[in-house]
C-alpha positions in Angstrom: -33.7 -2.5 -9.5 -33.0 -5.8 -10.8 -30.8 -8.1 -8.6 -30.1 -11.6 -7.8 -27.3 -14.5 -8.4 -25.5 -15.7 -11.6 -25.4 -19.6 -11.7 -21.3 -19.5 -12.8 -19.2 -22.3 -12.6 -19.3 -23.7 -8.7 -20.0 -20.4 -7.8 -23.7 -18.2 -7.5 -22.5 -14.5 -8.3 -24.1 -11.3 -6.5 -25.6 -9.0 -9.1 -27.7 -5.7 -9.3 -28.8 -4.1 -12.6 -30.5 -0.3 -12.0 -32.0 2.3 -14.3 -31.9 2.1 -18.3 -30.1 3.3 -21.1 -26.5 3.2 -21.8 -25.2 0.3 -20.2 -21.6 0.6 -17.3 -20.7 -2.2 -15.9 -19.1 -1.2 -12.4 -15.8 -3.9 -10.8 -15.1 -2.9 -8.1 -11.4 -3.2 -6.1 -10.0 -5.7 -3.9 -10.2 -4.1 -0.4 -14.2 -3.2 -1.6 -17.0 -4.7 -2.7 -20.1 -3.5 -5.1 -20.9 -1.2 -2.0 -17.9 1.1 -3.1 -20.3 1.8 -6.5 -23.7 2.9 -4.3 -23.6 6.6 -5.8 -22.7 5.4 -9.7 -26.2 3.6 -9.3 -28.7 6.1 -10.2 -26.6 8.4 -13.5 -29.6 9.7 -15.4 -30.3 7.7 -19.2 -27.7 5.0 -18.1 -28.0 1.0 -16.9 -25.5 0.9 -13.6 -24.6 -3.0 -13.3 -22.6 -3.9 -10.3 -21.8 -7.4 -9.2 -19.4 -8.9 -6.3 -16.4 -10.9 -6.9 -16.0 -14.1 -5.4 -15.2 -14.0 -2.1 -17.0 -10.4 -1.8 -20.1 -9.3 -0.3 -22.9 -11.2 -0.6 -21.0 -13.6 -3.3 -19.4 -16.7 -1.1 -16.7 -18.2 -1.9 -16.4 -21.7 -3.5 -12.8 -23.2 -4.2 -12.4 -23.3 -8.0 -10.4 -22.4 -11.1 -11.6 -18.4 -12.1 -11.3 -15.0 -13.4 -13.2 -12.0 -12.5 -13.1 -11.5 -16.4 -15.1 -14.6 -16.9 -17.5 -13.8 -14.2 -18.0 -10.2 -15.7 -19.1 -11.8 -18.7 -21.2 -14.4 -16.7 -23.3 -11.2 -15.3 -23.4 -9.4 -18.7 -24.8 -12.3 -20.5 -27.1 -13.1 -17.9 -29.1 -9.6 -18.0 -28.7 -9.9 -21.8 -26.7 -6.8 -22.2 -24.1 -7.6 -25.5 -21.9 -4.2 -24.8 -21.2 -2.1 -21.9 -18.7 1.0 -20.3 -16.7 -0.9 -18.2 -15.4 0.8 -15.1 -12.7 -0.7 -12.6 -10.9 0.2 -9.6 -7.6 -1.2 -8.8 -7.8 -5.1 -9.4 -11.2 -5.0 -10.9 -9.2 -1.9 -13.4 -7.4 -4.7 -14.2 -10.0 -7.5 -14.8 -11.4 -4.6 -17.3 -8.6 -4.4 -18.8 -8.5 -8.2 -19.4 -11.9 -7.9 -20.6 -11.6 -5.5 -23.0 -8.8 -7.6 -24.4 -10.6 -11.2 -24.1 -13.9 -9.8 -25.1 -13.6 -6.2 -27.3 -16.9 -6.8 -29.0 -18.7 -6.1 -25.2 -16.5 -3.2 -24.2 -17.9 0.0 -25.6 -15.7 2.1 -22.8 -12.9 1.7 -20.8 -12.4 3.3 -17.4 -9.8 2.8 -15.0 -9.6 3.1 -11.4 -6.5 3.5 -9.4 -5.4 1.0 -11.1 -1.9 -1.0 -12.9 -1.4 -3.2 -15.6 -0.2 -6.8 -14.5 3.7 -6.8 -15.4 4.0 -3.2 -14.9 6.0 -1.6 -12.5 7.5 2.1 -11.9 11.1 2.8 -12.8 13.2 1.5 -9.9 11.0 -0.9 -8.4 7.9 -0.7 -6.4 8.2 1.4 -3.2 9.8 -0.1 0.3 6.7 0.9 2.4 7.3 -0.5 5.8 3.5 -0.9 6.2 3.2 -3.3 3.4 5.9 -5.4 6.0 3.6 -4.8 8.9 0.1 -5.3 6.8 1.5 -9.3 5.5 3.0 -10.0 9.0 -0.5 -10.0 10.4 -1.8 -11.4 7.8 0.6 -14.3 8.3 -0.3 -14.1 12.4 -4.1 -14.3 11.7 -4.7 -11.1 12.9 -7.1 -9.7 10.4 -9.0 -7.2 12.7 -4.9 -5.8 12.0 -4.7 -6.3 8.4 -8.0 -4.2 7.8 -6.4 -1.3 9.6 -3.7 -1.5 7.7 -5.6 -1.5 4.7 -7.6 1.4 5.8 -5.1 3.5 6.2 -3.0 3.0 3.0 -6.4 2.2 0.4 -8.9 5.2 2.3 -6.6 7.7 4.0 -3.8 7.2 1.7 -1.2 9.5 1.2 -0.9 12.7 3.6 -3.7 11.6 5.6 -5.2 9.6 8.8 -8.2 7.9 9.2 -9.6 11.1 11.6 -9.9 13.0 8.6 -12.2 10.1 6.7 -15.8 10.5 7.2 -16.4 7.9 9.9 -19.3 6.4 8.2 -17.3 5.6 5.3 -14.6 4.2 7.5 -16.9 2.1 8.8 -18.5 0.9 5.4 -14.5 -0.1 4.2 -13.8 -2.3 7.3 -17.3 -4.2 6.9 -16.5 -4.5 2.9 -12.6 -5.5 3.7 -13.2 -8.2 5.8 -14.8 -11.0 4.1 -12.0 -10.9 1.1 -9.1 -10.5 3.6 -10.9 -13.8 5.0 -10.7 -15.6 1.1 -7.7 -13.6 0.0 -5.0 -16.5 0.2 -7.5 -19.4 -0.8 -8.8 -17.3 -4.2 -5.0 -16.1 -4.7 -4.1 -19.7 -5.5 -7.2 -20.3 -7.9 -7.5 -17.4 -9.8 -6.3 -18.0 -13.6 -4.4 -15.2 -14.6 -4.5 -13.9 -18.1 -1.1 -14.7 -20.3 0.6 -12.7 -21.4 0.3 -10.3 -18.9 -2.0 -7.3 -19.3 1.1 -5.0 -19.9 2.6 -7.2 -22.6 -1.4 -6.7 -24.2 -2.2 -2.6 -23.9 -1.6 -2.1 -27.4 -4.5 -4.4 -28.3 -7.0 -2.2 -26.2 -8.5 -0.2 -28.8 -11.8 1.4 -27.1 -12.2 5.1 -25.4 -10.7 5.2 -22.0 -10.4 7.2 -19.1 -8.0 6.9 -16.4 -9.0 8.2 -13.3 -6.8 8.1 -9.6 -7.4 9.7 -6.2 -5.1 12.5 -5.3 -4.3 10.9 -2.2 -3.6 7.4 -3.6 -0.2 5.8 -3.3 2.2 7.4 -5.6 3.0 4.3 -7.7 -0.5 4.4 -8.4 -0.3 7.9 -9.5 2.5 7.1 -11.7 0.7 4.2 -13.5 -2.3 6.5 -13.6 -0.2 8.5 -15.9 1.2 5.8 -17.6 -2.0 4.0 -18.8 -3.5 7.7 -19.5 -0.4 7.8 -22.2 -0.6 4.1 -23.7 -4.3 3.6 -23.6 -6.1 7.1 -23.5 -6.1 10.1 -26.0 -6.5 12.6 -22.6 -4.8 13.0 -19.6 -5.2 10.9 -16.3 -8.1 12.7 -14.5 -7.2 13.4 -10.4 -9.9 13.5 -8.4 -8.6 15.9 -5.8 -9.8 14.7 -1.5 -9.6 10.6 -2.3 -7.0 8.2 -2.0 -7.7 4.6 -3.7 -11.8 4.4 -3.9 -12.3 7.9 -5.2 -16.3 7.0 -6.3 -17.0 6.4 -2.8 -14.9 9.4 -1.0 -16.1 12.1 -3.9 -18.7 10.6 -5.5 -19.5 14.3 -7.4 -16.3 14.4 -8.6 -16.0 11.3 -9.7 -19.0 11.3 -11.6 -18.3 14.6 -13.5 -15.4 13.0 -14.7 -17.6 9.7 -15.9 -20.4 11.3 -17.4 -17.9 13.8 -18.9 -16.5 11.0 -20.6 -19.2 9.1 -21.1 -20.9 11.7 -23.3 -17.5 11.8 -25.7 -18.2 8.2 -26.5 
């Protein structure tokens, strides 16, 4: 294993480069960090490359302009790697996106994560879930210990489950990964650069094999954009991983990486 910190900006970001061969480049989700990848680390004949988003894991936070697309190229050039799979769940689906937009040369692969295009949204709206109401009022009382609860049980129990049903020990692995960025989550909010025009405006540019990939379990609008990016961006259909809600790598890490290395061998 090769690991260590990318000198980026005013920030030192957390990498780790294992194995050889095909080069992925892993992004993980905003309620995660590189910890949600720990069974996508060791795929026979390929080069897993995680990293931590600022604000995540063992990458601190420092109050600057970014993008997680930026940083992703910070890490890639730094191991020396020119092209790579890149594979994102929910926001970091999107920084892939962006990437494979800013930066097509490097993307060799596409896969997405529970994930949505920014300036998408389903037919009638986003849903009027009263926990979303009860998740930001904490968040606006300071009670994070709260707002990780919340988050567990939407992002890892999802849909027509509870938390009891969760193997504890990955219950306990989300609340240690969700607290630091619930800590940052309103300080990076107002420095992240966002890519214009939005990712949605930009899918037709995205010309690269993809797979889509969601959890069973996740939250139906993610479901239905699942399905959606499957038909703009992908010549297959959305892959369900059947048990897993919003970090299906980590809950069914088998059936997640069929599906990968399934794909990866089309490519």
């Amino acid at each position: 294993m090769d690991s260590g910190f990318v000198a980026h900006d005013v920030c030192d970001i957390y990498y780790e480069s294992h194995g050889s061969g095909m080069a992925l480049l892993f992004i993980h989700a905003g309620v995660a960090d590189s910890r949600m990848w720990r069974d996508q680390l060791h795929l026979d004949g390929h080069r897993s490359i995680v990293f931590d988003q600022r604000g995540f894991g063992k990458t601190k936070w420092a109050p600057g302009p970014y993008s997680n697309r930026e940083d992703a190229i910070a890490v890639l050039d730094h191991l020396g790697v020119d092209t790579a799979v890149v594979v994102g769940c929910s926001n970091g689906g999107e920084a892939a996106m962006q990437l494979a937009l800013i930066a097509p040369d490097r993307v060799a692969g596409l896969v997405t994560v529970g994930a949505a295009p920014r300036g998408w949204e389903p037919e009638g709206g986003w849903s009027d879930d009263l926990t979303w109401d009860e998740a930001v009022a904490a968040f606006e009382a300071g009670d994070l210990d709260k707002v990780i609860q919340i988050d567990a049980r939407i992002w890892l129990a999802g849909k027509g489950r509870s938390l009891d049903e969760i193997d504890g020990e990955i219950v306990d692995l989300f609340f240690d990964m969700d607290r630091l960025p619930t800590s940052t989550e309103k300080e990076r909010g107002e420095w992240v650069q966002s890519l214009e025009p939005p990712t949605n405006d930009q899918l037709d540019a995205i010309d690269c094999p993809t797979l889509v990939v969601v959890g069973e379990n996740d939250q139906p609008d993610l479901i239905t954009a699942a399905r959606y990016l499957a038909d703009e961006l992908s010549d297959r259909e959305a892959v369900a991983i059947r048990d897993a809600a919003h970090l299906p790598s980590l809950e069914q890490p088998e059936r997640f990486n069929t599906a990968l290395l399934g794909f990866l061998t089309s490519i």
